[in-house]
C-alpha positions as CSV (number, residue, x, y, z in Angstrom):
1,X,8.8,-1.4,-31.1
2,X,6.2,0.9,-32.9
3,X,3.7,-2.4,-32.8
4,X,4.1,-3.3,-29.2
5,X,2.4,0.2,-28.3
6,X,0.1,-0.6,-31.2
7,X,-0.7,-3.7,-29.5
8,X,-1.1,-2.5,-26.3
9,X,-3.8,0.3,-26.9
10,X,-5.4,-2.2,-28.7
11,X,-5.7,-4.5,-25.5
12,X,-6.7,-2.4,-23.1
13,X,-10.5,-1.3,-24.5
14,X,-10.8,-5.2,-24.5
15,X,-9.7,-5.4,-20.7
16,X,-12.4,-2.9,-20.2
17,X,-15.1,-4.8,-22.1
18,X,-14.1,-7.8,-19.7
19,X,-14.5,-5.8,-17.0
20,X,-17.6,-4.2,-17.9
21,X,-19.4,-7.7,-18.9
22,X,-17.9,-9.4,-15.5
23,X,-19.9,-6.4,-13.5
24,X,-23.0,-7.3,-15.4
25,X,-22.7,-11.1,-14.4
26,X,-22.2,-10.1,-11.0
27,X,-25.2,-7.8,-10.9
28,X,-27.1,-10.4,-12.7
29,X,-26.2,-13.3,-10.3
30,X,-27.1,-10.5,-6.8
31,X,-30.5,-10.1,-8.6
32,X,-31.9,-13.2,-10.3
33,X,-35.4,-12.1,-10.0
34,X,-34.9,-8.9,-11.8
35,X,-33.0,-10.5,-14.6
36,X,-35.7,-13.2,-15.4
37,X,-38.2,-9.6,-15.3
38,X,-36.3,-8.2,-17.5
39,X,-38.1,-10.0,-20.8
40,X,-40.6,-7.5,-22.5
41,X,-43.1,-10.2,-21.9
42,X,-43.3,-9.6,-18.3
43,X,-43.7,-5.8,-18.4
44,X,-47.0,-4.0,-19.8
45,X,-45.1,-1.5,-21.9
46,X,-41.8,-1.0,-23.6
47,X,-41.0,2.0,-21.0
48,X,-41.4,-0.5,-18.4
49,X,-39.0,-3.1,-20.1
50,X,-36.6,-0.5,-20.7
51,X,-36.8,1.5,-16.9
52,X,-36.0,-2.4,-15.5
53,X,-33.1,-3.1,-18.0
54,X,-31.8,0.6,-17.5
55,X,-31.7,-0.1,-13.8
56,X,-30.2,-3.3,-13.9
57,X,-27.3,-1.7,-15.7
58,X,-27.1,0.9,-13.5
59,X,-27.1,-1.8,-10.5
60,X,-24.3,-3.8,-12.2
61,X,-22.6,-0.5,-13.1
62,X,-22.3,0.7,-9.1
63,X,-21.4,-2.8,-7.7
64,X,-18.4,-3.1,-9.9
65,X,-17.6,1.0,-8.7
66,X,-17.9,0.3,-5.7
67,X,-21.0,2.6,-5.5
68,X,-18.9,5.4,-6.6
69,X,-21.1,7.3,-9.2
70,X,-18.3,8.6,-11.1
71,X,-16.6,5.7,-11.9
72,X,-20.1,4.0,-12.8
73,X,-20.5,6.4,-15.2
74,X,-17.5,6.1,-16.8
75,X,-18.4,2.3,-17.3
76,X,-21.8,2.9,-18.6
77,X,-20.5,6.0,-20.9
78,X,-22.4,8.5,-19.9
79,X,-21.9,11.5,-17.7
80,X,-21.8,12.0,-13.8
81,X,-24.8,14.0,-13.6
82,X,-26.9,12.0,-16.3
83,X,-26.1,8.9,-14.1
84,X,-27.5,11.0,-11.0
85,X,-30.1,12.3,-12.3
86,X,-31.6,8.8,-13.5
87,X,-31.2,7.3,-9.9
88,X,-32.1,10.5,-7.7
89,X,-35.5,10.3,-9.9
90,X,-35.9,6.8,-12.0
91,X,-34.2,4.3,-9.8
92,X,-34.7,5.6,-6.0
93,X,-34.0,2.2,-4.9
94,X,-30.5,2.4,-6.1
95,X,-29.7,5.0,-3.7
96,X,-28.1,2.6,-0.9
97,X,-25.7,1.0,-3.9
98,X,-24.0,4.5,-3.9
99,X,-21.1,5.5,-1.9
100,X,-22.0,8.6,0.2
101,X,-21.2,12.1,-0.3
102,X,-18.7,13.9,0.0
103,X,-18.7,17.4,0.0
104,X,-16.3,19.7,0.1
105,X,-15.3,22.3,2.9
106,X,-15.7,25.9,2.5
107,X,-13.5,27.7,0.4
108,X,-11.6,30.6,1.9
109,X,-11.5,33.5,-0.1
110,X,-8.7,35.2,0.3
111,X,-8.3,39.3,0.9
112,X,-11.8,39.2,2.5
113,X,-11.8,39.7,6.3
114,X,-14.1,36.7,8.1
């Protein structure tokens, strides 16, 4: 019984890598252009090469999400606010792959009169 859960903790990081590589594809296949792009032969510098490969990661990341940012993150393995911070000012044109905002209502304070 102890190597069944063995065995099962073991799987599921694969499942993830599966996951992760079939969002890529997908990403990949939506944008054939940028994929062929990607090649540092096509870009002037390596910062160039590397901006189009970061955003085609980034692309693939939020298509499998479903735009959510959070759970993008969580499949590129870095953190919510890295992930926003690199779209908001690297890769404006990623904006409409994200899900909207949410915010949250007002929080009542309480013992305060108003």
């Amino acid at each position: 019984m102890q190597q069944e859960r063995t065995i099962t903790t073991l799987r599921q990081p694969w499942e993830d890598r599966k996951l992760e590589a079939r969002a890529m594809e997908e990403a990949a296949e939506v944008s054939g252009a940028e994929r062929r792009s990607i090649l540092p032969e096509s870009s002037n510098t390596l910062a160039e090469a590397m901006l189009r490969y970061e955003r085609l990661l980034i692309a693939a990341a939020l298509t499998h999400a479903g735009g959510r940012l959070s759970k993008a993150a969580r499949i590129l393995g870095v953190s919510y606010q890295y992930l926003a911070y690199a779209i908001d000012h690297r890769h404006k044109e990623l904006l409409e792959l994200r899900s909207p905002i949410r915010r949250r209502g007002k929080r009542k304070l309480y013992g305060t009169k108003g």
